[in-house]
Backbone bond lengths (Angstrom), bond angles and torsions (degrees), N, CA, C in turn:
res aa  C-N    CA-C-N  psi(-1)  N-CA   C-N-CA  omega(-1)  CA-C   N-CA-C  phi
1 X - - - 1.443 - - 1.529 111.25 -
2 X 1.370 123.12 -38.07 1.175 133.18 -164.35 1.433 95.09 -70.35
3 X 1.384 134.92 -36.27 1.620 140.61 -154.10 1.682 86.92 -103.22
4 X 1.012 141.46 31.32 1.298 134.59 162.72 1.431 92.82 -123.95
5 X 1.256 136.25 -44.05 1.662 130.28 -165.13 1.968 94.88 -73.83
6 X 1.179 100.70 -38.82 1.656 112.65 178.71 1.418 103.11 -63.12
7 X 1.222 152.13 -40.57 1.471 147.23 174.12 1.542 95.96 -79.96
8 X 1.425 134.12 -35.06 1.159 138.46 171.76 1.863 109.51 -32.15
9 X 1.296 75.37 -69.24 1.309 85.55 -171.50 1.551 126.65 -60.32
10 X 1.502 99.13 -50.95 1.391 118.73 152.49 1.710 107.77 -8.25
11 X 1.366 106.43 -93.14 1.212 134.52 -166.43 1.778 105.96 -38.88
12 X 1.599 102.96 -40.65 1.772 119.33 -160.09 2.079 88.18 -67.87
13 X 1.275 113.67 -52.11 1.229 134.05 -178.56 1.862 115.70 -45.56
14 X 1.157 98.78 -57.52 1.670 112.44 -174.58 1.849 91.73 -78.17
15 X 1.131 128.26 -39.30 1.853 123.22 170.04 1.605 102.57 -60.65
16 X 1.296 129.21 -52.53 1.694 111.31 169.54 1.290 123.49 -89.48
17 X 1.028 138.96 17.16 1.275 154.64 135.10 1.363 102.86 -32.52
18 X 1.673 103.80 -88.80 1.277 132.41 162.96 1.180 113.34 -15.22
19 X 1.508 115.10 -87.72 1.952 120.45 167.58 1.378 111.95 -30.24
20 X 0.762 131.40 -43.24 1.569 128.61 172.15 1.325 145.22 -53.20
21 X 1.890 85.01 -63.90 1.437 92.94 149.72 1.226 127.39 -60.17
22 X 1.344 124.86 -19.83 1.377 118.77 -167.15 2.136 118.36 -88.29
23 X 1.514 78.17 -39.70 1.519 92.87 150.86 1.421 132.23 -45.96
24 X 1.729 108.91 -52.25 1.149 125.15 163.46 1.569 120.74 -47.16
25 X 1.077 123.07 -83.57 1.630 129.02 156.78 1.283 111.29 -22.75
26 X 1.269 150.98 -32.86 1.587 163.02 167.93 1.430 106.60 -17.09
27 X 1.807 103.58 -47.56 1.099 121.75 -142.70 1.552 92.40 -109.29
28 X 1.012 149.05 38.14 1.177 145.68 -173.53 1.399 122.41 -124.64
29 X 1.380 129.84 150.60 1.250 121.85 -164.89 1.609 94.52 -101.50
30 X 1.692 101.84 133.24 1.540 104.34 178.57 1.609 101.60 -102.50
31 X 1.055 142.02 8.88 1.271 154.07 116.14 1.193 143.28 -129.49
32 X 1.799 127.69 147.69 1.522 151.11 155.13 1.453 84.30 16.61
33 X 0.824 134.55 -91.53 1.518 161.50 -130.68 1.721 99.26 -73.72
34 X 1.590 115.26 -53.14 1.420 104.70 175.02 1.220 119.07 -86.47
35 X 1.419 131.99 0.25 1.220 132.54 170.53 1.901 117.50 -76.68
36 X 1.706 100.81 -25.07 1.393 112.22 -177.48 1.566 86.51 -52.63
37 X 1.856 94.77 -54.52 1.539 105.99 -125.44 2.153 93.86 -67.47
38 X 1.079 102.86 -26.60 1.447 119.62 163.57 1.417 126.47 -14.63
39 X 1.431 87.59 -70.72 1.773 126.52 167.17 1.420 137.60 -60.79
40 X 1.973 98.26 -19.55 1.468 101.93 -165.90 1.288 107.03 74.09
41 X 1.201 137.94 19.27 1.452 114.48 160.61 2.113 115.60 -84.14
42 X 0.869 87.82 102.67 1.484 82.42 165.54 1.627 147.34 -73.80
43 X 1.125 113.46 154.84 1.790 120.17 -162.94 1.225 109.74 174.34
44 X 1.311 108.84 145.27 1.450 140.96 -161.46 2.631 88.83 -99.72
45 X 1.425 100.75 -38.15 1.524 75.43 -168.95 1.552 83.83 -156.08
46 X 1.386 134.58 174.52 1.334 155.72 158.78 1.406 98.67 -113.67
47 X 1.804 102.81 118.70 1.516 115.01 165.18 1.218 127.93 -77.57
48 X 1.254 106.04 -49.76 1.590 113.64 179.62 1.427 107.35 -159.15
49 X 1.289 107.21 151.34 1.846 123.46 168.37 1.434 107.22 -122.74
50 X 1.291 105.02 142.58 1.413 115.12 172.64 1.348 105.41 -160.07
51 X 1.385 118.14 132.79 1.433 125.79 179.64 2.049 121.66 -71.33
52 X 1.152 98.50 157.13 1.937 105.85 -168.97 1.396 84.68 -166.08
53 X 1.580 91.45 111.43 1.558 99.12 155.69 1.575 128.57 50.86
54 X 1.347 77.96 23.90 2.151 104.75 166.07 1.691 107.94 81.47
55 X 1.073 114.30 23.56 1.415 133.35 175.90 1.505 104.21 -121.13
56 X 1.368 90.47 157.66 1.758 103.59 -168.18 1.974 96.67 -104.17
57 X 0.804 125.50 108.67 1.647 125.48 177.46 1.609 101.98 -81.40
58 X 1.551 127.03 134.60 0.798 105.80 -161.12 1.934 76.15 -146.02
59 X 1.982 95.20 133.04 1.329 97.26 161.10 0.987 127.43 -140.53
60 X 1.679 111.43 132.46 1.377 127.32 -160.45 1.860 133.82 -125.43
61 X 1.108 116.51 -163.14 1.754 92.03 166.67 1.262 110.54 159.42
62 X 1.252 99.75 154.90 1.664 97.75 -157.87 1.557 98.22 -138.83
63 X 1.381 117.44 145.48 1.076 127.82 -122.05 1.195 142.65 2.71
64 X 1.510 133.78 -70.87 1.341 131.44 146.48 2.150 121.55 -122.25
65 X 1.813 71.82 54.06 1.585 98.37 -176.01 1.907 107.95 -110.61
66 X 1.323 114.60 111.88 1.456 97.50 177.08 1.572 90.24 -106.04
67 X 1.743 125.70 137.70 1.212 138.37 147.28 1.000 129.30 -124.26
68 X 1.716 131.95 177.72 1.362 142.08 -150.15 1.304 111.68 -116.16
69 X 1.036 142.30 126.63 1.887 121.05 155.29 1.515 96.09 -150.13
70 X 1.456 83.91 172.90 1.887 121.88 -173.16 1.484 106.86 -94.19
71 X 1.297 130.91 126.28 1.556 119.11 147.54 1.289 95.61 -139.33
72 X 1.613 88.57 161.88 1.558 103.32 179.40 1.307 113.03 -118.25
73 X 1.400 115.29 140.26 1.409 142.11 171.95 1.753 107.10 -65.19
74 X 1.613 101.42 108.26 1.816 94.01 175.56 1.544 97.18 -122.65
75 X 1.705 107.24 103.17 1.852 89.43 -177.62 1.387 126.50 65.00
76 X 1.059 136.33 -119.55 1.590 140.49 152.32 1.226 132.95 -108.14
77 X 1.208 106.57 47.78 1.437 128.40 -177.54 1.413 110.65 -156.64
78 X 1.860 98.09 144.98 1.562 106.40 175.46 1.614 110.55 -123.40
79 X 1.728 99.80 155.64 1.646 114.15 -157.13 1.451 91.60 -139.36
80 X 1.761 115.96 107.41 1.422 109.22 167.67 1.374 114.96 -68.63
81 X 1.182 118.37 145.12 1.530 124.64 171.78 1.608 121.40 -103.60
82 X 1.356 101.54 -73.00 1.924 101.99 170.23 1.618 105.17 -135.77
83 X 1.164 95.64 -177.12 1.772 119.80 -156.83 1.424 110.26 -139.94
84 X 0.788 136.36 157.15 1.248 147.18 162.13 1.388 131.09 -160.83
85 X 1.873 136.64 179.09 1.278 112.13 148.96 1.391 93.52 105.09
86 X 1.493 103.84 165.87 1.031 134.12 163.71 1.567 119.32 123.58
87 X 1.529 95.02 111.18 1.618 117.80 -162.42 1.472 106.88 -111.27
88 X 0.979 152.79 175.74 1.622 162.68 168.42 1.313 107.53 -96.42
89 X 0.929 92.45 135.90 2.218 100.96 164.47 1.624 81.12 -86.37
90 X 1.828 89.42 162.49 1.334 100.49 -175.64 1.462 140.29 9.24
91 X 1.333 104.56 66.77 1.476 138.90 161.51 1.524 90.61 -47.80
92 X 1.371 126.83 105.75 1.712 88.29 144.76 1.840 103.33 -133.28
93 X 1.083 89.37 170.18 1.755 148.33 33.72 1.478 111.63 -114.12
94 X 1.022 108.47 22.63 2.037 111.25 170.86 1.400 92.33 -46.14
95 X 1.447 87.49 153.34 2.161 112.69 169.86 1.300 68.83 -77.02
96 X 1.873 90.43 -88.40 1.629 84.01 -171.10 1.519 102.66 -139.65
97 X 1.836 124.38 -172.48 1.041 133.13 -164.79 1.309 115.16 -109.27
98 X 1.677 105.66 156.97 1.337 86.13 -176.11 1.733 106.69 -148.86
99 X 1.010 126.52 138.55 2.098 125.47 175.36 1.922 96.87 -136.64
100 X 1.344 68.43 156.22 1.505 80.90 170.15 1.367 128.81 -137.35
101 X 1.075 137.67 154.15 1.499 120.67 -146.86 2.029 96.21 -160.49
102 X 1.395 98.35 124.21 1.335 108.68 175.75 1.534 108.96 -104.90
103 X 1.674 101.68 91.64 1.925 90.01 -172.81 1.392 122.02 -84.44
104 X 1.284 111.24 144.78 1.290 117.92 163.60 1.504 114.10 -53.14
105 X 1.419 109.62 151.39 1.589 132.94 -173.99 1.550 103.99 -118.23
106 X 1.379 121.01 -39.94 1.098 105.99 165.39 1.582 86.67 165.71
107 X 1.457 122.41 -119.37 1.688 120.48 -174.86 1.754 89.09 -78.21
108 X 1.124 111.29 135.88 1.338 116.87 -174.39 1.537 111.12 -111.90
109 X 1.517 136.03 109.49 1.077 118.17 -174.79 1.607 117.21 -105.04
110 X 1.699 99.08 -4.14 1.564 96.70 173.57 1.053 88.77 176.15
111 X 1.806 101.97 156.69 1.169 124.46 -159.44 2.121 130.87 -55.03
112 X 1.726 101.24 -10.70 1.347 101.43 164.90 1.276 107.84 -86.20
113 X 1.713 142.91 22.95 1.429 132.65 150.22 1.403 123.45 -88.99
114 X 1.080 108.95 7.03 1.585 121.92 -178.90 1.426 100.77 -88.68
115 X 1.559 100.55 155.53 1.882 96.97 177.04 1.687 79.86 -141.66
116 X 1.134 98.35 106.32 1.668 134.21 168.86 1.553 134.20 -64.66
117 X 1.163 131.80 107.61 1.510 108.64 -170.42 1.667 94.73 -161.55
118 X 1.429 111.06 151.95 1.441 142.86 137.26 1.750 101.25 -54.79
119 X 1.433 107.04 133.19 1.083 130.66 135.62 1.821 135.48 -130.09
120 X 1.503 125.79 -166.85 0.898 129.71 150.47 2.001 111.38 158.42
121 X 1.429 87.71 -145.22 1.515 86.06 -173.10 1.963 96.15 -124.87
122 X 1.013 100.57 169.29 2.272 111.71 -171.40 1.583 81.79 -130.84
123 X 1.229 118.90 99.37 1.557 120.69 132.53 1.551 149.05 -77.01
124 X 1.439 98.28 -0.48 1.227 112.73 175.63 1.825 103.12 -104.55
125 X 1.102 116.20 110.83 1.741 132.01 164.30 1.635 100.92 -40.23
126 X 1.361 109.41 -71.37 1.535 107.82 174.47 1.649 138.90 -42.13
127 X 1.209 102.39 -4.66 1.662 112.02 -179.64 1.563 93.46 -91.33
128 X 1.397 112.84 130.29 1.394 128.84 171.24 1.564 118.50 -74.15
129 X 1.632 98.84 -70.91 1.402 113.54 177.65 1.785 95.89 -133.71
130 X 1.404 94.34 -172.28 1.896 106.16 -176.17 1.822 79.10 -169.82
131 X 1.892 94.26 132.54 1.137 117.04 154.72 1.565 114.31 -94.17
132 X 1.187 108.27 139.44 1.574 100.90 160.11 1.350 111.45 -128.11
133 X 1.537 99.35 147.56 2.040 108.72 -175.08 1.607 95.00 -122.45
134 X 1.530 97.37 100.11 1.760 106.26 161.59 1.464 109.84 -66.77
135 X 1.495 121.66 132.83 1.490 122.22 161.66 1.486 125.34 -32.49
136 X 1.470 104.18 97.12 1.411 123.75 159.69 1.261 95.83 115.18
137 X 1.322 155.04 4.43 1.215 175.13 11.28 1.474 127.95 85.79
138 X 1.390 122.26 102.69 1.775 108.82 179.19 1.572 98.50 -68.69
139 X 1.708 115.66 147.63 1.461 127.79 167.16 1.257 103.02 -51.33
140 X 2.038 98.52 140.28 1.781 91.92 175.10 1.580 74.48 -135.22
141 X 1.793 108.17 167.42 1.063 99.21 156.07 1.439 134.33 -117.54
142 X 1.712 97.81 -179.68 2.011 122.16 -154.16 2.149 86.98 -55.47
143 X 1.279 85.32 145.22 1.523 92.10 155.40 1.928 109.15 -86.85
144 X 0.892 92.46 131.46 2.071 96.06 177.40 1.447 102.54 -96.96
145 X 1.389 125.11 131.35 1.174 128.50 165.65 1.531 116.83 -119.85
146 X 1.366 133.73 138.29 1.751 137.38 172.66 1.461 86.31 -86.65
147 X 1.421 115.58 134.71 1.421 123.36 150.63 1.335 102.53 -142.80
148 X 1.573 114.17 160.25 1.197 124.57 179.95 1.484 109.54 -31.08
149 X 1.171 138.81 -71.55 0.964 121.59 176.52 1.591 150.97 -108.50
150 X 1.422 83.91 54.41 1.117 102.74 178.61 1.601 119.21 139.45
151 X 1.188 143.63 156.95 1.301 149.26 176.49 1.925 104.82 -67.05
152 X 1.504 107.97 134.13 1.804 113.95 -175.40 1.473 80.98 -116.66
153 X 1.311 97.24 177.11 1.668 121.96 175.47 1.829 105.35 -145.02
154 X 1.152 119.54 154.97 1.372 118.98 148.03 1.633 115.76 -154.16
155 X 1.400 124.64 178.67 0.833 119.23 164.99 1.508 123.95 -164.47
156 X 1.260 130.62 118.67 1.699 139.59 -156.43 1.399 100.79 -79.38
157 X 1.211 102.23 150.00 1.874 123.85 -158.06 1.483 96.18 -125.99
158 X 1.207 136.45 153.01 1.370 125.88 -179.91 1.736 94.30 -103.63
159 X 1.158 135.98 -35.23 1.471 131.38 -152.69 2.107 71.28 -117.91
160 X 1.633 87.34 168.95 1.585 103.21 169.15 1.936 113.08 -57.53
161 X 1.057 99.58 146.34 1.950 106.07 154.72 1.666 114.27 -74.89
162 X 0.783 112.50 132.95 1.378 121.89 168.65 1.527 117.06 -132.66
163 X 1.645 101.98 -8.38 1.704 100.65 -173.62 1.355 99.00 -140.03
164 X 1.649 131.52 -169.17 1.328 127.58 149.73 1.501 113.01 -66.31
165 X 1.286 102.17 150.99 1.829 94.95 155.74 1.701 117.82 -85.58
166 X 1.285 93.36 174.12 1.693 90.92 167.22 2.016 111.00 -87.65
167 X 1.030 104.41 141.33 2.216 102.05 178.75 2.086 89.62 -124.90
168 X 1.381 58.13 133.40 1.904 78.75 153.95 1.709 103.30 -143.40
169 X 1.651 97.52 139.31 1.114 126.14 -162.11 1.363 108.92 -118.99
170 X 1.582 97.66 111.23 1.475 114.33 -178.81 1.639 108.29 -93.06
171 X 1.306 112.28 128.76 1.789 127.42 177.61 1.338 100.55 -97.91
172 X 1.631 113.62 140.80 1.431 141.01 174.35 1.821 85.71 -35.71
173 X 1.319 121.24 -57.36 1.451 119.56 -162.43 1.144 108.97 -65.99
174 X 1.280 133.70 7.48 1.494 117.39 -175.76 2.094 113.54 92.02
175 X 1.068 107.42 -29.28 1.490 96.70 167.91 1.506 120.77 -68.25
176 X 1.532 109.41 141.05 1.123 108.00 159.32 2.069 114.89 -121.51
177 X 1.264 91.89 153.82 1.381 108.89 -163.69 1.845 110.00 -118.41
178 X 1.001 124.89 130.92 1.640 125.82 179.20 1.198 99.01 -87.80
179 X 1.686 138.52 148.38 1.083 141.90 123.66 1.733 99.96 127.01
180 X 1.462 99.78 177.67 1.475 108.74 -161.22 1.690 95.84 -100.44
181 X 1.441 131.88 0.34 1.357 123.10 159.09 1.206 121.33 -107.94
């Protein structure tokens, strides 16, 4: 008798378990987008995602604001972490713009938990590609993105930013040009 109240119980235990967890999960963002919205981060659209170092980089912007952030992928659910950024569409007379942003991952205990990057905005149509060479660093090149309004750039750093990089700017025509003007 006693080993029936003992599975009894058992059973009562693993059902609120359950409730709990399920409660728990309630609260979870089943997408990028509701985890911002979670947070209070605000935006008008999400440009692009692309993963770094098992994080989802996510760039977005609201009105004529483009910014950067981190979330993390837990299972089937998303958890914003940090933010950064925020450049202008059509800056001018910028070619183009540029910030840089060392994001947090979460408790950070040294500098390979950071996911590091160049960003900004390409106002010039005529720029093809752009290398950039972070200090101490061989040049790699910018990712180019079309978004509604307008063409973004970025580019991942293996160690933190602490300075500008150097860009050279390659034109559809074959010129290339040094520098950020």
């Amino acid at each position: 008798m006693t080993g029936i109240y003992v599975i009894c119980i058992f059973i009562v235990a693993m059902i609120g378990s359950i409730i709990i967890f399920q409660q728990n999960n309630s609260h979870a963002s089943k997408t990028i987008e509701e985890a911002m919205q979670m947070k209070n981060i605000t935006f008008d659209e999400v440009f692009y995602i692309t993963k770094e170092k098992g994080f989802n980089i996510v760039f977005f912007g609201k009105d004529d604001l483009l910014s950067v952030g981190l979330v993390r992928e837990t299972g089937s659910s998303y958890e914003w972490i940090y933010g950064t950024g925020s450049k202008q569409f059509n800056e001018s007379p910028c070619i183009l713009t540029r910030s840089f942003a060392n994001l947090l991952t979460g408790r950070v205990r040294n500098d390979s938990e950071l996911v590091s990057l160049t960003f900004g905005v390409l106002n010039d149509n005529d720029i093809e590609t752009l290398q950039i060479e972070y200090k101490d660093q061989k040049a790699r090149a910018a990712a180019i993105v079309p978004t509604s309004k307008g063409r973004i750039w970025f580019c991942f750093s293996d160690p933190p930013i602490h300075a500008d990089p150097a860009v050279r700017r390659i034109y559809q025509n074959g010129d290339v040009q040094s520098g950020w003007d």
